[in-house]
C-alpha positions in Angstrom: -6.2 15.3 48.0 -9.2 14.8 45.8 -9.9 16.0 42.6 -11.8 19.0 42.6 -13.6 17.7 38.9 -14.4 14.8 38.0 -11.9 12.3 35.7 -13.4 11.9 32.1 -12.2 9.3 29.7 -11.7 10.9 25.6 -12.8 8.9 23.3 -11.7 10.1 20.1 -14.9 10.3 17.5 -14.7 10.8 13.7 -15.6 14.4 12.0 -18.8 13.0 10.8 -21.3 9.5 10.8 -23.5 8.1 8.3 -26.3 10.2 8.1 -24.6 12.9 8.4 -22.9 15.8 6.1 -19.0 14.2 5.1 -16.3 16.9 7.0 -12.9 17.1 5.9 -12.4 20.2 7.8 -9.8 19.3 9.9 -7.5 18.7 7.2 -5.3 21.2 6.7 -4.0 21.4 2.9 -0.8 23.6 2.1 0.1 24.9 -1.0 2.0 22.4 -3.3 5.6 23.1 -3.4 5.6 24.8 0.2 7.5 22.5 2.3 11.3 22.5 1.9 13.5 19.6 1.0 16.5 18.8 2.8 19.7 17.2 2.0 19.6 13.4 2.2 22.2 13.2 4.9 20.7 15.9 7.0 19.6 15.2 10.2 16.7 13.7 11.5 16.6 16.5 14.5 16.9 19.1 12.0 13.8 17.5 10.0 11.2 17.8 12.9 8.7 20.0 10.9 8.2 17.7 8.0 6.4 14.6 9.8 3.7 17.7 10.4 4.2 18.9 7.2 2.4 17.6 4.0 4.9 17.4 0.8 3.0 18.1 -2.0 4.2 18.7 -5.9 1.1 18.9 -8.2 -1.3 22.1 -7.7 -4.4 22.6 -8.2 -3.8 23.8 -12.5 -2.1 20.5 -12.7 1.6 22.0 -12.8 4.5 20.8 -10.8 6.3 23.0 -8.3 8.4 23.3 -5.5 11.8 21.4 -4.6 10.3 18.1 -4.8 9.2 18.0 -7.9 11.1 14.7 -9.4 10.8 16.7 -12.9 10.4 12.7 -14.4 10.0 12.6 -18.4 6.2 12.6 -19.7 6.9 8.9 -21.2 7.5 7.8 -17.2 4.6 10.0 -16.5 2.5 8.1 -19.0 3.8 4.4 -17.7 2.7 5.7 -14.1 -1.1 6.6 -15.5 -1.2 3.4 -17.1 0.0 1.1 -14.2 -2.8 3.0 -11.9 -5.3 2.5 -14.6 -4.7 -0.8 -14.8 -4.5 -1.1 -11.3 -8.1 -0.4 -10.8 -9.4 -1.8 -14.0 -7.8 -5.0 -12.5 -9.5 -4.4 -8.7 -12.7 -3.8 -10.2 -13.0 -7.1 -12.4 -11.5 -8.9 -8.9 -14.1 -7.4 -7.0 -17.0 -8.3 -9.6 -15.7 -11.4 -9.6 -16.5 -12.5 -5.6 -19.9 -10.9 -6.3 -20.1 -13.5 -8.6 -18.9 -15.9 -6.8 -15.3 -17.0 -8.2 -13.5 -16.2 -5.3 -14.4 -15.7 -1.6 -12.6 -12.2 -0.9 -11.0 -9.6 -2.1 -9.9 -5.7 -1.2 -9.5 -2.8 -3.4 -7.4 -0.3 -3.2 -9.1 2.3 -4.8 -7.7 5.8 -4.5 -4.4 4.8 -3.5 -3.0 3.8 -6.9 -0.5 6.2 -6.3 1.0 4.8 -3.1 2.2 1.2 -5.1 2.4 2.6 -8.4 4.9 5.8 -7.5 6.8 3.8 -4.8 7.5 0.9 -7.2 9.1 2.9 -10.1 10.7 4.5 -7.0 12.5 1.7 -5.8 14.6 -0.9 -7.7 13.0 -4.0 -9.1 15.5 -5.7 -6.9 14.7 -4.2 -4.1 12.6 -6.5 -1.3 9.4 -5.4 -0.8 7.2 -6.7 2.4 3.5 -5.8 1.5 0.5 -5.7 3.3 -2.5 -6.5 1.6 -3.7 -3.3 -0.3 -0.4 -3.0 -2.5 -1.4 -5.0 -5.5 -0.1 -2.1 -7.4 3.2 -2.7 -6.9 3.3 -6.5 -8.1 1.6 -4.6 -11.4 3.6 -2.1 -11.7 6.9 -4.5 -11.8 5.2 -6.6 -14.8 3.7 -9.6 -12.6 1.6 -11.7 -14.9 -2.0 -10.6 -14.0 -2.9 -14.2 -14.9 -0.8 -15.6 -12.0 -2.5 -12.9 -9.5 -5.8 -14.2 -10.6 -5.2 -18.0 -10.4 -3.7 -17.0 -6.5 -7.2 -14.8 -6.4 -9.3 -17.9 -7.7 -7.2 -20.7 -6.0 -7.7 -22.7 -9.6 -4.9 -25.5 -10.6 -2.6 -23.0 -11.6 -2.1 -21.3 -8.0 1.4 -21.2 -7.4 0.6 -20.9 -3.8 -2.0 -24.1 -4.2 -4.9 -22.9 -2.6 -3.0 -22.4 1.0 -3.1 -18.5 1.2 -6.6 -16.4 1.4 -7.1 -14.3 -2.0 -5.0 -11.3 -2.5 -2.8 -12.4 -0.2 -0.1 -12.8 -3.2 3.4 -13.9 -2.9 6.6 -14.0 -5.5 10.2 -14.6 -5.2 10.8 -13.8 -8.6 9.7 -10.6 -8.0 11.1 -10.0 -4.7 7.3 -9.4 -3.1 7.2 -11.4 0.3 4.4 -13.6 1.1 1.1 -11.2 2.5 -0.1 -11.9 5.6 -3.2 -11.2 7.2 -1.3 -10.8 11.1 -0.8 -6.6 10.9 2.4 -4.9 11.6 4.7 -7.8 10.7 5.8 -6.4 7.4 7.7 -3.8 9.5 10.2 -6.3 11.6 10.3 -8.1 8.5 11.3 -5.7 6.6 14.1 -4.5 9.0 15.5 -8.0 9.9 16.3 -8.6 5.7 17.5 -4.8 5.4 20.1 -5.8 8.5 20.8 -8.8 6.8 21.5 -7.3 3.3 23.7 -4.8 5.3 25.3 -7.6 7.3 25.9 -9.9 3.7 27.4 -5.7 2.3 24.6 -6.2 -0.3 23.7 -3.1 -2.0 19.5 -4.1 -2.1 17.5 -2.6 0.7 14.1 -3.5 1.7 10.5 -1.3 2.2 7.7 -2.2 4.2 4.1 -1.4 4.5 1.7 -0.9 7.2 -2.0 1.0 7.7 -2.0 3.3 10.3 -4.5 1.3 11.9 -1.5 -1.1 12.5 0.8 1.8 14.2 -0.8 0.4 17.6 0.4 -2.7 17.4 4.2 -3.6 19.4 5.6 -5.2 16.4 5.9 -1.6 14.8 7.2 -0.1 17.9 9.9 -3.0 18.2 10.5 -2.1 14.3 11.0 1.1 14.9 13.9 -0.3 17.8 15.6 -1.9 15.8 16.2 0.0 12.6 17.2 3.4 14.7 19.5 1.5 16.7 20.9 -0.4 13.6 20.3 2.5 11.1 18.8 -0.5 8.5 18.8 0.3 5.3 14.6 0.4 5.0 11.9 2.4 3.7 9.1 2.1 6.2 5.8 3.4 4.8 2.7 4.0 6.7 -0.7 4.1 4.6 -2.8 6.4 6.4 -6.1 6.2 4.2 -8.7 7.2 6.9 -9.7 3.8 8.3 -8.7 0.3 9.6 -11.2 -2.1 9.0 -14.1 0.0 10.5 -12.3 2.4 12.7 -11.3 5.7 12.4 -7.5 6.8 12.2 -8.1 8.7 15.6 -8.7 5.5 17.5 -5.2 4.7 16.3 -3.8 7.7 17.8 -4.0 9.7 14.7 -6.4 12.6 16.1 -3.2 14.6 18.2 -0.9 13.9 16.0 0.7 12.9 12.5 1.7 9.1 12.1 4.9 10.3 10.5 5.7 12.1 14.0 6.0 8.5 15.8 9.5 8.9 14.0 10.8 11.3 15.9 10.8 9.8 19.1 13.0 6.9 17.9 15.6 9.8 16.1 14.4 9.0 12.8 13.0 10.8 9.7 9.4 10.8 9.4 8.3 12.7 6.3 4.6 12.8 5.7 3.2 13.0 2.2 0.3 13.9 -0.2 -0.9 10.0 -0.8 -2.9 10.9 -4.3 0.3 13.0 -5.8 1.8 10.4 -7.7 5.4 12.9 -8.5 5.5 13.9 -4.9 5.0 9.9 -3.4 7.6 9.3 -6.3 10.0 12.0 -5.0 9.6 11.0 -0.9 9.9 7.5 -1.9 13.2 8.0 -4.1 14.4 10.8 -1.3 13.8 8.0 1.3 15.4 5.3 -0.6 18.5 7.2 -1.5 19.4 7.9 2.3 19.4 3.8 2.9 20.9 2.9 -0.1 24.2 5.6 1.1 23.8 4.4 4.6 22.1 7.0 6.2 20.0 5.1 7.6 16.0 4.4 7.4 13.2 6.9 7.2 9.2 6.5 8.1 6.9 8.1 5.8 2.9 8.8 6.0 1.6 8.6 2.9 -1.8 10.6 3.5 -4.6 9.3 1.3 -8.3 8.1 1.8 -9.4 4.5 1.4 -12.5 5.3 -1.2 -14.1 1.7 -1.2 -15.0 -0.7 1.0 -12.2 -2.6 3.6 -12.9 -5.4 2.0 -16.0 -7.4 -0.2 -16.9 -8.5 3.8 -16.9 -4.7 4.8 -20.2 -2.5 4.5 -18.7 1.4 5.0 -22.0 2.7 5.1 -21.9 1.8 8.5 -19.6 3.8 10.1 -19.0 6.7 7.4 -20.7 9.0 5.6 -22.6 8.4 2.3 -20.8 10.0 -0.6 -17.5 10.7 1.5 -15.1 9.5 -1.0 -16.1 12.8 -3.1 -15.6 14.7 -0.5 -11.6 14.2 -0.4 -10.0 16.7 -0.4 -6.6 15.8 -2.1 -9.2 14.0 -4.8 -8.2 10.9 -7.2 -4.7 9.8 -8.1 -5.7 9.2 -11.3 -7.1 12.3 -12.6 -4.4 14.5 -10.8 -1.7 13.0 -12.7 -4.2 13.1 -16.1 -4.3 16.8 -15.2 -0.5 17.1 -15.2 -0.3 15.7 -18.6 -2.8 17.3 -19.9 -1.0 20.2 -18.6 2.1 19.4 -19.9 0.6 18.8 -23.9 1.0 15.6 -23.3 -2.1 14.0 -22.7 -5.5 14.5 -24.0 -9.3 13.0 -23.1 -9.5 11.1 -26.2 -5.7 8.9 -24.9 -7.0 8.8 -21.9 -10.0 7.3 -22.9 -8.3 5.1 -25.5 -5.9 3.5 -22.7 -8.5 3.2 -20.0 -10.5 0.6 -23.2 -6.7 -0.6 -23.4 -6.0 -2.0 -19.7 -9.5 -3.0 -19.1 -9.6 -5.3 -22.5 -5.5 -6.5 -20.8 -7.9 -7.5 -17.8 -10.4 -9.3 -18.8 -8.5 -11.6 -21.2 -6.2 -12.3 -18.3 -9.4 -13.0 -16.8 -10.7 -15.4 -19.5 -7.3 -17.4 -19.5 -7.3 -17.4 -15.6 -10.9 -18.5 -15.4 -10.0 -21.8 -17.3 -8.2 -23.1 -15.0 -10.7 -22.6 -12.8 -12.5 -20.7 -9.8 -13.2 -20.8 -6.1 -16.7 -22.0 -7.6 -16.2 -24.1 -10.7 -13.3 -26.1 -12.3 -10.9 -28.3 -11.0 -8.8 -27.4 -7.4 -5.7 -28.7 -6.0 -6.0 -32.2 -4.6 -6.2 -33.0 -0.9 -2.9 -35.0 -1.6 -1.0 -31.6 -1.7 -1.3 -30.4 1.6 1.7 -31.1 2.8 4.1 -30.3 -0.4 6.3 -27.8 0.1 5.9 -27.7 4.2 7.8 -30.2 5.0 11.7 -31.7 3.6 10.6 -35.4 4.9 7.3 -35.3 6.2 6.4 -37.1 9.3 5.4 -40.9 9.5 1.9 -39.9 11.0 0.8 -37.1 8.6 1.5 -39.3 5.7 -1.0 -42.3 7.6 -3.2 -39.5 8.6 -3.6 -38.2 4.8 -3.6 -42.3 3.6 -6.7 -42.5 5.6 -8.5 -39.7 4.6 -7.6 -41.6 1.2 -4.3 -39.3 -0.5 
C-alpha cells in the first residue's frame, strides 16, 4: 500500500542562529525547592518524574528552599565561591595565554564552575574521578598545585606528563584524577570497570564519571550504562548538558524529545536531572547520588543542566552557529553570582569580600603563572628532550626503537 503523504526526514534545529534574537523559551524553569526528594534506597521505577524534573535549591532572593537544600555552613559556602573564582580567574589567564602564544589550546569552562566545584566537595578526595576535559575545577577544588596544571598546560621541563598529552588534558594519581582523553564517552566504561573492581577488591571508594551530552550518542555510554545496571556499580555518572558539543546543538544529540537524565530509565536506573549553575543543589544531587553507591544501592545518572558560556575551545568561533550575546540570555544565570547572592543573603557576604577575594585568586594565578612560565612555554624556554619519548611506555624497550631514536641522534 503506498503512503498517502509523503515521508519527511526531522532534522532537529536550534531555538535561534546568529543573527538572530537568543531564545530560551523552551526551557521550562520550576520553582526552586518544588521537586521532591526521595529516600536513597528508593526505587528507580518510583523515581521516573525526576530525570524530567529540574532539582533546584537557590531562588530567585538568593535563599535556600525545598528538601534538597544541603543546609552546608557559610565557611563551606565561602570555600565553594572561592574554588569557582579561582576556577575562572585560572581559565582566563590559560586562555590569554594561547592568545599569546605559550600554549597551543586550551577550553574554558566558564559557567559551569559549579558542576566541578560542588561535585568535588561532594565526593571524597579519595574517591576516583574519570574527567573529561572541561572539569579543571575539580583538580582545583581538591588543592592541585596550579603550577603543575600550568607546566602540563605549557608542556615546559617541569611537565609531569613530558609533553605527551595535548594541554588541559591533565592527569594525577595523587589526586585520584585519571588521565583526560580527547576520545568521548570513555570516562563512562572507565569509570564503571574501576567502581566493579573497587566492589570486587570490597573497597569502600567509588568512582564518578563525566561526559557532555554531545557524547550520550556514542556506544561506549550505552555499553556503560549495561554494565553498571546489570552490576549495580558503585558510580556516579554525570552528564554535562551545557547546550553544545563542539558546534552542535544538544538536540542533534537527541536532547530536543527528551531529558538526558531520562536515558536512565530505560536501563532501570536513577536519572536525576539538575539545575547546573546551583552550586547547593549540584552539591546535594551529587552527595544524594554518592550516598546510594557508597550503601550499595547501586549507580545513578545525573544531567547537570547548565550552558557552556565561552567558546568550545581557543580553536572554536561560537559566533558561528549561536547567537551573539546568548550567554546573557541564560536563564538559570552565573554560578558565581547565585551563590554570592546566597551569602549575601545569608549576612555573610558582602560586595567589598567579594571583590577583595576575586583580587585574592587572581594575584594566586598569576604568580603560579610567573613560577610556571620559568620553566618554560610551548613558545620559549627549554622542552623535554627527544631522548624521552619512550620513558615511561615501555619496561624494556625494544631493540629497534632504541636504534631508531640512536639515529635520529638520542
Amino acid at each position: 500500500m503506498k503512503n498517502s503523504v509523503p515521508l519527511r526526514l526531522h532534522v532537529p534545529e536550534p531555538s535561534s542562529r546568529p543573527g538572530q534574537e537568543p531564545d530560551f523559551s523552551w526551557v521550562k524553569v520550576p520553582d526552586a525547592g518544588s521537586v521532591p526528594r526521595p529516600d536513597i534506597a528508593e526505587a528507580s521505577h518510583a523515581m521516573r518524574e525526576l530525570a524530567y524534573a529540574l532539582i533546584r535549591v537557590l531562588d530567585e532572593s538568593g535563599a535556600a528552599v525545598g528538601p534538597w537544600n544541603p543546609r552546608l555552613e557559610p565557611e563551606t559556602l565561602r570555600r565553594g565561591l572561592r574554588a569557582m573564582l579561582l576556577t575562572r580567574a585560572y581559565d582566563e589567564r590559560m586562555f590569554r595565554a594561547q592568545r599569546q602564544g605559550k600554549t597551543s589550546f586550551y577550553m574554558r569552562c566558564t559557567g559551569e564552575e559549579a558542576i566541578g566545584v560542588a561535585q568535588a566537595m561532594a565526593l571524597d578526595d579519595r574517591d576516583m574521578i574519570f574527567p573529561t576535559y572541561r572539569q579543571q575545577a575539580i583538580l582545583i577544588t581538591r588543592g592541585w598545585p596550579l603550577v603543575d596544571m600550568m607546566n602540563q598546560v605549557f608542556s615546559n621541563t617541569r611537565d609531569r606528563l613530558k609533553g605527551r598529552q595535548m594541554p588541559i588534558m591533565y592527569s594525577s594519581k595523587q589526586a585520584n584524577f585519571f588521565s583526560i582523553a580527547g576520545n568521548l564517552a570513555t570516562q563512562f566504561p572507565q569509570a564503571v570497570g574501576w567502581a566493579m573492581a573497587s566492589a570486587i577488591k570490597h573497597d569502600d571508594r567509588i568512582a564518578a564519571g563525566w561526559i557532555g551530552e554531545g557524547a550520550t550518542a556514542e556506544g561506549d555510554f550505552h555499553h556503560a550504562l549495561t554494565f553498571a545496571s546489570v552490576y549495580q556499580a558503585p558510580v556516579v555518572l554525570n552528564i554535562v548538558n551545557n547546550q553544545y558539543a563542539i558546534s552542535s546543538f544538544q538536540g542533534i544529540a537527541g536532547g530536543e524529545h527528551t531529558t538526558f537524565a531520562a536515558r536512565a530509565i530505560g536501563y532501570g536506573l536513577p536519572g536525576l536531572r539538575v539545575d547546573g549553575n546551583d552550586f547547593l543543589a549540584v552539591y546535594a544531587v551529587t552527595r544524594w547520588a554518592a550516598e546510594r553507591a557508597r550503601t550499595n544501592l547501586g549507580p545513578t545518572v545525573i544531567e547537570l543542566f547548565s550552558y557552556r558560556a565561552s567558546s568550545h575551545s581557543t580553536s572554536d568561533d561560537p559566533s558561528k552557529y549561536r547567537a551573539a550575546d546568548e550567554a546573557s540570555h541564560w536563564p538559570l544565570g552565573d554560578p558565581i553570582a547565585r551563590l554570592q547572592a546566597h551569602l549575601v543573603a545569608l549576612g555573610e557576604w558582602s560586595e567589598e569580600r567579594h571583590r577583595q577575594l576575586a583580587a585574592e585568586v587572581d594575584a594566586e594565578v598569576l604568580a603560579a603563572q610567573r613560577e610556571a612560565e620559568s620553566h618554560g612555554t610551548l613558545g620559549s624556554g627549554e622542552h623535554h628532550s627527544p631522548a624521552t619519548m619512550f620513558d615511561d611506555v615501555f619496561k624494556e624497550m625494544p631493540w629497534h626503537l632504541r636504534r631508531q631514536r640512536q639515529e635520529l641522534g638520542f
